[in-house]
N, C-alpha and C positions, 0 to 999 in steps of 0.2 A: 581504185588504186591503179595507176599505170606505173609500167616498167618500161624504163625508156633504154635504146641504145642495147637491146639483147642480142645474142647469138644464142640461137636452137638447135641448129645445123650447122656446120660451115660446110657439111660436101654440097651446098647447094649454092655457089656462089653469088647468081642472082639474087641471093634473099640472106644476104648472109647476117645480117641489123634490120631489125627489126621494133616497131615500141608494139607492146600488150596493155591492153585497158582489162582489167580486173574486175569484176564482183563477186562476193561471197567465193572467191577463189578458181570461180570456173571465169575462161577468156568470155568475155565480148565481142573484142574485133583485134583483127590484127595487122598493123601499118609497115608495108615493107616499102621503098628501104625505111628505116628509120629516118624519121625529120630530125633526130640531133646532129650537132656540130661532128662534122667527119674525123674531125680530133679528137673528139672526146671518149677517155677509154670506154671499152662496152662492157655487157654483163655477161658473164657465161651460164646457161640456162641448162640446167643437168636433171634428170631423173631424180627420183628420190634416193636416199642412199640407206639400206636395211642391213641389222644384225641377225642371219639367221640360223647362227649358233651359239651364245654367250654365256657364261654362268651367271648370275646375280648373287647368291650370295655369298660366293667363294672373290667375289671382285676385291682387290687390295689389298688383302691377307697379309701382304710381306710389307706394305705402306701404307700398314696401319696408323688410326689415328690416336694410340694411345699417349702419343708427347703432348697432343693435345689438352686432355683432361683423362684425368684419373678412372672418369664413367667408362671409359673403351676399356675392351681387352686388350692386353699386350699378346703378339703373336711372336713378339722380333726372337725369342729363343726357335722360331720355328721355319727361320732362313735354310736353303736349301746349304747341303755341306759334300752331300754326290752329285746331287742333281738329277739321282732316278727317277724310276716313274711309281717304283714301289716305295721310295723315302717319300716321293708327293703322297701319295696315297695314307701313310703312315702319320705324316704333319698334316695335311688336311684334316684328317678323323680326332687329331688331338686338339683341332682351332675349332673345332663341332663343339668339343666337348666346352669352351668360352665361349659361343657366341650368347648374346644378349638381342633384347628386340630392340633397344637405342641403335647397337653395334649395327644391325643386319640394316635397318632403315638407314644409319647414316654413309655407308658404303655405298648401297644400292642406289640412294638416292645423288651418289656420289658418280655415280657410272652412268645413272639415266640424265643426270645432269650434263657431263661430257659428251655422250653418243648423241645428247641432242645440240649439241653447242658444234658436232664436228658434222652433222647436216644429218646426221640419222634420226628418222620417224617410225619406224617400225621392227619390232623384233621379236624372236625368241626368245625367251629367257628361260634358262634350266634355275630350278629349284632344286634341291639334294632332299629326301624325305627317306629317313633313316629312324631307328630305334633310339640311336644319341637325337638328332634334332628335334622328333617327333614334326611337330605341325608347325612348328613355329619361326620357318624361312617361308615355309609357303603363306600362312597368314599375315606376314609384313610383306612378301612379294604381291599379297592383293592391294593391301593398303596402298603401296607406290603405285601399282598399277592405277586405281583409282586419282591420286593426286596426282599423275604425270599424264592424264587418260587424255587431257587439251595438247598436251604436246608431243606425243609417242605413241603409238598402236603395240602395247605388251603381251604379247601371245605367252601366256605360262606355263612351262612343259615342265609339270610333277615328274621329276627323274629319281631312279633307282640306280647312283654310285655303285652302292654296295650289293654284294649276292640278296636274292631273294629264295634263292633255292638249295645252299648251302650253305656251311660254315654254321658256327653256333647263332647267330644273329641272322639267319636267313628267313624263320618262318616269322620272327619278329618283323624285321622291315618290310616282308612282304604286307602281313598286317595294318602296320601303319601307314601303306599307300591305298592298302582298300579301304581305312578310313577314312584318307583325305578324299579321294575318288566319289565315294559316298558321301560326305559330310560337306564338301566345297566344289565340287564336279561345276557349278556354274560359271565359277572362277577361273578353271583349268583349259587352257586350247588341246594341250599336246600331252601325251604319257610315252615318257622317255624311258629305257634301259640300258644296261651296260655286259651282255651276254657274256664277253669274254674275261669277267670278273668270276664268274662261275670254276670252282676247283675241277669241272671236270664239264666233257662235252654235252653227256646225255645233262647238264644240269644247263650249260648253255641252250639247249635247244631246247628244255624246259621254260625257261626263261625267255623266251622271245616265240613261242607259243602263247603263255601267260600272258604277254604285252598285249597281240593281236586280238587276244579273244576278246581284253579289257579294254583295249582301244576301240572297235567295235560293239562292245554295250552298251557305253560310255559318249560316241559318237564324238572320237577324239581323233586330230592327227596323230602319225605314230612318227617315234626315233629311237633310231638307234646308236647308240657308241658300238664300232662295230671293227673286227679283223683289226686289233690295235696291236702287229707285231710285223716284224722284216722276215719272219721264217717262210723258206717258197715251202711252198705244198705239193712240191714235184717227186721229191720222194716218198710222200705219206699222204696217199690218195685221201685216207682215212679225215686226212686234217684240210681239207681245201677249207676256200676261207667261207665261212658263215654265210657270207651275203648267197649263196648257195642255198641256203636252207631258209632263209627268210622269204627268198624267192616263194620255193616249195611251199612253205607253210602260208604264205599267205595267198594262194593260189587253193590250198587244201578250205582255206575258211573261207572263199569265196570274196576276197576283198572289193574285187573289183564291183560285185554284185550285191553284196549286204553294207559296204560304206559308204557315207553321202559322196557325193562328186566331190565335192572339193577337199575331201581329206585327202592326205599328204602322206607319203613315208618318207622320210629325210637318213640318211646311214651318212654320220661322220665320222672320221678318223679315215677307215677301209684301209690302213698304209700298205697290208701285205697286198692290196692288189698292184702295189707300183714294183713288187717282183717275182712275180706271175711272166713266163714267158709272152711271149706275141700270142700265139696260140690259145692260150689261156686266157688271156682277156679278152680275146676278140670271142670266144666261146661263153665267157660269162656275160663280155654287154650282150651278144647276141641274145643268152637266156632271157634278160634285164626288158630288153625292147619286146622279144615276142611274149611275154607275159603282159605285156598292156596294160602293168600297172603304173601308177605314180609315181615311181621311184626319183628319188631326187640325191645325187651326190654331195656331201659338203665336203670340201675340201679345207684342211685346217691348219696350214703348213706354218704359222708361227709355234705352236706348239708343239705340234709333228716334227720338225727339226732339230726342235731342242728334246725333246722326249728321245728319238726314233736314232738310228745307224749308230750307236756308240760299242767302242770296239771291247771286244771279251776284256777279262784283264792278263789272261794271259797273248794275247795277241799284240805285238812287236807292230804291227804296220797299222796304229792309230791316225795315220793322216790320210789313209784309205775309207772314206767315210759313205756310205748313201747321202743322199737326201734325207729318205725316207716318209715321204707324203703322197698323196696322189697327184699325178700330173694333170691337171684340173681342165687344160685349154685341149691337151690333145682327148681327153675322152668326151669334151665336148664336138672338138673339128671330127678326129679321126675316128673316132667309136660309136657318135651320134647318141649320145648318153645324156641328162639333164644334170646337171650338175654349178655349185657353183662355191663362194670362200667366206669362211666366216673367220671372227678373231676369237672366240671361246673361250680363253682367260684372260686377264688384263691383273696382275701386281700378284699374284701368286707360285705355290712353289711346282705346277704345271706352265705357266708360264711366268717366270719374273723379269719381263720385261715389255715396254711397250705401251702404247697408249690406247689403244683398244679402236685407232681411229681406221674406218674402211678405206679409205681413200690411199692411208698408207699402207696397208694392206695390199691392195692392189698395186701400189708401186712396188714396193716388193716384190711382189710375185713377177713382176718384170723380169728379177733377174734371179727368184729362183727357178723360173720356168724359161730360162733364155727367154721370153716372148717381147719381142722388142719391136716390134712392127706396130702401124697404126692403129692395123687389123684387129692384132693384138691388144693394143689398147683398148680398144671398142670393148673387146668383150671378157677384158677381165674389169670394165667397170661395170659391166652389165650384170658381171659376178656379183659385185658387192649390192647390185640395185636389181634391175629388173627381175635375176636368175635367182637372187635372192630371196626376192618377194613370192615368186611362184612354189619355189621349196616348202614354204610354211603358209602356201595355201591364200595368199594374196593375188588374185591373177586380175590386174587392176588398169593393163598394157601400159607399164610402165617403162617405156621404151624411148632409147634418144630419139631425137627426130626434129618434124618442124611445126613447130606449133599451130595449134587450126582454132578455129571457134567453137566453143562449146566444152574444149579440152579441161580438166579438171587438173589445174596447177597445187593444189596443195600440198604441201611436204616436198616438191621440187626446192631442190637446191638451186641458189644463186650466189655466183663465185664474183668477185666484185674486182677489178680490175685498178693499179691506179698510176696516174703516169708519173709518179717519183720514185722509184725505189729507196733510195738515200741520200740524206744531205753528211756528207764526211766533210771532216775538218782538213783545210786545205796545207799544205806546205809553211815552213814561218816565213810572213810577210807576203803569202798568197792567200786568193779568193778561197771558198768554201769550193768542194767539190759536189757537183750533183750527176746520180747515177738515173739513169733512164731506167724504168721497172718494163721486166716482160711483160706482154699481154700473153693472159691464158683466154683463148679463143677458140677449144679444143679438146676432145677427149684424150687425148696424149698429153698435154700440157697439167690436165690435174693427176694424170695415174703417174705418167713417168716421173712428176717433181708435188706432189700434192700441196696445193694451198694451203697457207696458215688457216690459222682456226676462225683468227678475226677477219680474214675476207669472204667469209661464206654467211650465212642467209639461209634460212629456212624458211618459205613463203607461207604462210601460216593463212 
């Protein structure tokens, strides 16, 4: 296979087109400039693009397929109508109580369809295993995994939504995650939790104890759902955020020394750290780095947004809003923290809206992180790819650059360039109008404006 007319690089203007000859995926040789026609558009040659925070089978909840045929649930009574985060919580556990294994394979298989269609190869995927669904999202989340295994790398993170250590259903769902754990553990990459689900702290810090110890038996990465509220902890030392104690306790179990090297801890959500003084954060990354563990941020800010800043109801000044997410590029520049962005719902009532694709993701986050610079761009695509892949334990250097021999191109996205944008209909009794199409030749060119779906390419 040769790839003719690519850009790898462009900061290297000497070698900006290039052609690649191909075998079984890894380069052969590499011809710079390029022998194509100087006219002819080129390829944009991009890292792999990974999910590495998503749910599978909470995906399309609210875009459901029940118009389709009668076999699907209907979930459409179960549209958001506040738009909390406890009405999510509330309608999700009653869409648990429908699912079906057609339902769960046809969504899932609906999502791993898209993520692969929008240039994603690799990901997380949370599973829910609860007392309502028992086993049966994680045993059609193997089955997909399995069929989609030629086209997507499915890391499967058995998650704990609900308490495990309270409420009348705590010692149940705990249960049926030491089943699945025990019963399908070959299946599972990752055991995820949700500590701040917990009615009370000592039950939170029970709860993310339990994780470590079982992720560590298990020889599992770990994740957390983590600090998922805007309250500062500056009055109530007592309540600083979590990520505090996960430190500690995983420091207390010896992580760094009883877990294989390449297991991962991943903390998404973290929002109360985005109002946390200076002081305070710069005192927790500092904890964060001198504990020399793994830690890896995900930042989640399509959901975070729509979840997070919403104003009391008695409070008059609702156009006074947060963000409410972590500011993902400065705790990587400013903080020297590992961190990177995932999309986490797609069609449900955490998020109802959006396509779940990274690329838009990261243009996004252009402007909810002001980061509008090249610089910028560089590495909020590196979010969705390289910074992403290392998060959930892929450390594969998948990094932009300029192609060499021997490099291993598979699951590299190729963004396809073409020189007609549109032919419009001309004036009465004039020519047709034709519009000249951009060339994307550029890590800026796909974050700030991301390509449609049909100009991209997964090198397979």
């Amino acid at each position: 296979m040769i790839l003719e007319n690519v850009v790898s690089d462009v900061r290297d203007s000497t070698a900006a087109r290039c052609d690649i000859e191909l075998k079984d995926g890894y380069v052969q040789s590499v011809i710079r400039p390029s022998r194509s026609n100087p006219d002819t558009p080129s390829q944009l040659l991009l890292p792999p693009l990974c999910h590495p925070h998503i749910h599978l089978d909470k995906a399309y909840i609210l875009t459901c397929n029940n118009g389709t045929t009668s076999r699907h649930p209907d979930y459409s009574d179960l549209c958001p109508k506040s738009g909390s985060f406890a009405e999510a919580l509330t309608n999700t556990s009653q869409a648990k109580e429908r699912y079906t294994d057609e339902d769960l394979y046809l969504r899932g298989s609906q999502l791993l369809a898209t993520s692969y269609t929008q240039g994603v190869t690799s990901m997380r995927a949370f599973v829910e295993i609860d007392h309502v669904t028992g086993l049966v999202p994680l045993t059609t989340a193997i089955q997909l995994k399995k069929d989609f295994a030629h086209l997507l790398e499915v890391q499967i993170c058995a998650f704990a939504q609900d308490p495990i250590f309270s409420t009348a259903y705590g010692d149940e769902n705990r249960a049926v995650m030491d089943k699945a754990l025990t019963e399908l553990r070959p299946f599972i990459g990752a055991l995820g939790t949700t500590p701040y689900v917990e009615t009370s702290r000592e039950a939170s810090l029970t709860n993310i104890e339990w994780a470590i110890t079982k992720a560590l038996e298990h020889h599992l990465h770990l994740d957390f759902h983590l600090d998922y509220t805007l309250e500062s902890p500056s009055s109530r030392l007592s309540q600083k955020p979590l990520t505090y104690s996960v430190v500690e306790l995983l420091l207390e179990h010896n992580w760094a020394q009883e877990a294989d090297q390449s297991k991962t801890i991943a903390l998404g959500h973290c929002t109360q750290l985005s109002v946390l003084d200076d002081a305070e954060r710069k005192a927790l990354a500092e904890a964060v780095i001198a504990s020399e563990l793994p830690i890896h941020f995900v930042g989640l800010p399509t959901s975070d947004i729509f979840m997070m800043g919403r104003p009391n109801a008695a409070d008059i000044s609702s156009h006074h809003r947060p963000r409410g997410t972590m500011h993902v590029p400065s705790m990587v520049k400013e903080l020297g923290l590992d961190a990177c962005l995932g999309v986490n719902n797609v069609g449900n009532a955490f998020t109802p809206f959006g396509t779940g694709d990274p690329l838009q993701l990261a243009s996004w986050a252009v402007g909810i992180y002001q980061a509008g610079t090249i610089e910028n761009a560089e590495l909020l695509y590196d979010c969705v790819s390289g910074r992403a892949r290392k998060a959930i334990g892929l450390e594969d250097g998948a990094q932009y650059g300029l192609v060499h021999e021997g490099q291993n191109l598979r699951g590299h996205l190729l963004v396809r360039n073409h020189q007609i944008l549109a032919k419009l209909p001309g004036a009465p009794g004039q020519p047709s109008m034709t519009v000249t199409a951009r060339q994307r030749s550029s890590l800026k060119d796909v974050v700030w404006d991301p390509p449609e779906v049909n100009l991209r390419t997964v090198l397979s």
